[in-house]
Every structure is written in C-alpha cells, then in structure tokens.
N, C-alpha and C positions, 0 to 999 in steps of 0.2 A: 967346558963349553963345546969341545970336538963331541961328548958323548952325546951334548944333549939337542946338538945339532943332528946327527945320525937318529934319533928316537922320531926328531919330527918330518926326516924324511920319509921314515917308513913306517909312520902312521896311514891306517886304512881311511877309507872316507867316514865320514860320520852321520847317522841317521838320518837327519836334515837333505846331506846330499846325495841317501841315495833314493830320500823320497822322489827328488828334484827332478834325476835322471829315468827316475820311473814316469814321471808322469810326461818327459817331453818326449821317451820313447813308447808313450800311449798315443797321445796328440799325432805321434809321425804315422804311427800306423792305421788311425780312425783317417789321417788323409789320406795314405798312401794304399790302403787295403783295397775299397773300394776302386780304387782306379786301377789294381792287378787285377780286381774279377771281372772288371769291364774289358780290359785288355784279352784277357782269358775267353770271355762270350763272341767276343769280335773275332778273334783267332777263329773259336767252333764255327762261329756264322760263316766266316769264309773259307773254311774249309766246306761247310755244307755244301755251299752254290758252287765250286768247284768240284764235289763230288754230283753234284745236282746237272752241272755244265757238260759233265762227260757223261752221265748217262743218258744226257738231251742228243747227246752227239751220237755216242752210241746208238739211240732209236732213230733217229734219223737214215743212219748210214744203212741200218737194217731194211729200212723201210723205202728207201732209194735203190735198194738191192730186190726187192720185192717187185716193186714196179719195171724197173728192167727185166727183170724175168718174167709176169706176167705169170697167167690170164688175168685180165682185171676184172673186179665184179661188177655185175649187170646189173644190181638192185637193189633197194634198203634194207633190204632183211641179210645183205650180207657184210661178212668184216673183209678189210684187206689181208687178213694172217689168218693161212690158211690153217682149217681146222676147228675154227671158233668160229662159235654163234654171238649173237647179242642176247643179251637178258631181254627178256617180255615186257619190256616198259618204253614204249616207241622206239623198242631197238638203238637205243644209245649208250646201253652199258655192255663193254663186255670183260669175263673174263678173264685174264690172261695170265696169271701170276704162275701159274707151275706150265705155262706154254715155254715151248722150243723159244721163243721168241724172247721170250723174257732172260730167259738163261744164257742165249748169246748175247743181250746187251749189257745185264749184268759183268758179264765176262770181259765182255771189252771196256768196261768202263771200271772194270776191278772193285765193285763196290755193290753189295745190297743192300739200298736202304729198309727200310721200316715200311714206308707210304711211297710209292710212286702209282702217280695216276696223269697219261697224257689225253691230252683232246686232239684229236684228227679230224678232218671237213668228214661231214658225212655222206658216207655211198649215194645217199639221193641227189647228191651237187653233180651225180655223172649225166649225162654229158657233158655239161656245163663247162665244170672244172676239174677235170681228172686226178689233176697233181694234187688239189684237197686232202682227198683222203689219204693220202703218201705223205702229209703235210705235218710236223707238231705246231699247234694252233695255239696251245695251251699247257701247262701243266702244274701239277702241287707235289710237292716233294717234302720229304723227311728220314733222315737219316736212321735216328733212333725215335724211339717212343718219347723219349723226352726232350728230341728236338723242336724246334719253333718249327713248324710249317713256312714252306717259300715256295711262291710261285712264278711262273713262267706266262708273262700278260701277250706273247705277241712277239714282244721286241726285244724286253731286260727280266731279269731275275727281279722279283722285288718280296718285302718279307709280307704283304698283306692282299688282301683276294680281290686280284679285281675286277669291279662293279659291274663293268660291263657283258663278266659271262653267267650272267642269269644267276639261277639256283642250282649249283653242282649237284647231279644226281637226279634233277630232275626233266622234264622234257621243257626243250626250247631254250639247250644251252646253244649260245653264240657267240661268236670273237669276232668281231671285227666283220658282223654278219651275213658269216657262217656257221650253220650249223654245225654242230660239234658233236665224235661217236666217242664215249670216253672209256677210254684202255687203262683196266687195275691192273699195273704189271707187278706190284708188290704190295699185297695186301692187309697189312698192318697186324701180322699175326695169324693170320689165317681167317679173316673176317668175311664175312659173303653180303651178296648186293639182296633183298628183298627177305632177309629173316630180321628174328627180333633184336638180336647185337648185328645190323646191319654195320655195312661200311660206311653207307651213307650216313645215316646217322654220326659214325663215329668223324667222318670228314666233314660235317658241316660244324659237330662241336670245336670241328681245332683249326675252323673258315670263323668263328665266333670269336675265337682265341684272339686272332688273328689282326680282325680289326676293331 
C-alpha cells in the first residue's frame, strides 16, 4: 500500500494534461503579447516627443541667442542663421543640416534624429513682427527611419500633420497665419530639397503615413 502510494505521487502528468497547460499558456500569451508590444510602442512614442521636446528647446534657446546678438535681416531672401541661403523656391526652404547651428542644438539636446525640420515666421513678417522669425511655429520630427513622424502644430506635440500648415515644402505654408521659412536641420540621410530623391517628396510620403 506504502509502495504504491509513493508510484502515484511521483507519477509525471499525463498527455491530456500537458495538452491542457499548453493551450491555456497559448490563450495567455495571444492576450497578453499584444498588449507588451503596445506598451513597448508607447514607451518608443514617448521617448520620441521627449527627444523631439529637447531638441525644440534646444532650437529655441539657439535662436533666442541669435536674436540678442543680432543684426537682424532686412529682407526675404534672407535666413536668420548666419551663413545660409534659402533654396529658390520662394525662399522658404533652407538648408541647414551640416550648419553650426544644427550641431549646437543637437548637442544640447544630446540626440540626432533621422528628420528634424522646423518652421520659423518668415523674414518678410519684418517689421511687423520681428520675434517671428526667432520663433518655432512648427515642426516634424523623427527619431529613426522607422520612427512614426510627430509633429509640433503651434502649441502640443501631436503624432499627425496639421491641416492647417498648407503643403509642407511648398509655397504658402502657414501656422496660425504666418508665413513659414522651413529649417531641414536633419535631413533623413542625406536627402536634398529640388532633386529627384528629394526630401520633400520623401516628407510628404511619411505627412501621408501620417494621417
């Protein structure tokens, strides 16, 4: 009796039961998987606007450092960072990715993204409103290449483009209407503004993404 007590304690489980255990530790993971990779996206996304947040700040502070220093420019065909033109297309692109300017915001914000491009009032609001162009108006950001794109509408971070600033890249972009001069400070690889793997192009496919 003692023997044959001990045989059926240390009997292993029996096929039946470990189909049982397989299928309820399948069921847990078809729930529980999905809701770690959403947790895992959400972590990247907020890490993004928080690397997206310091390099806003970063250009800002740059560009608040500009303006106190002066001269300020006289006229549309000029940018506020010295050294740089506008592209030939109503003078609203320029730019900037291997500029001084780029490299100290980088720096201070300890992060290079993929895609950073801001919008600033543009030099023709001068007299008007001088602080404009010292202003970020706008901006689209992206970490890596196979980040989501997020933008800067004005007021908040949000992950889709908004409506209100025209056709990025092209003329008679506005926020909040103002005109807008648009600064590529990191240009997704090395892309340029008016060839055939333009940037524009490649920012409007992931402004499509987007919404």
């Amino acid at each position: 009796m003692f023997l044959e007590r001990i045989k059926k304690k240390n009997r292993g489980f029996t096929l039946v039961e470990l189909i049982v255990v397989l299928v309820i530790l399948a069921i847990l993971a078809a729930i529980l998987v999905p809701a770690l990779l959403g947790y895992i996206d959400a972590a990247k996304k907020k890490q993004d606007v928080l690397n997206a947040k310091n390099c806003m700040t970063a250009t800002q502070a740059e560009l608040s450092e500009l303006y106190a220093k002066g001269p300020h420019p006289s006229g549309s065909m000029n940018t506020v960072i010295p050294g740089l033109k506008a592209f030939n297309n109503g003078n609203l692109d320029v730019e900037a990715a291997k500029s001084d300017f780029a490299n100290k915001v980088f720096t201070t914000a300890d992060t290079r993204p993929w895609l950073y491009v801001v919008g600033l009032g543009h030099t023709s609001l001068y007299p008007t409103d001088p602080h404009a162009p010292y202003t970020v108006l706008f901006a689209m950001y992206m970490q890596t290449k196979d980040s989501a794109p997020i933008f800067f509408n004005g007021s908040e971070w949000v992950d889709y483009y908004p409506k209100d600033n025209g056709d990025l890249g092209a003329s008679g972009n506005e926020v909040n209407g103002k005109k807008m001069q648009l600064y590529i400070l990191a240009d997704a690889g090395g892309k340029k503004a008016g060839t055939t793997n333009s940037i524009w192009t490649y920012i409007r496919d992931q402004i499509k993404k987007s919404n």
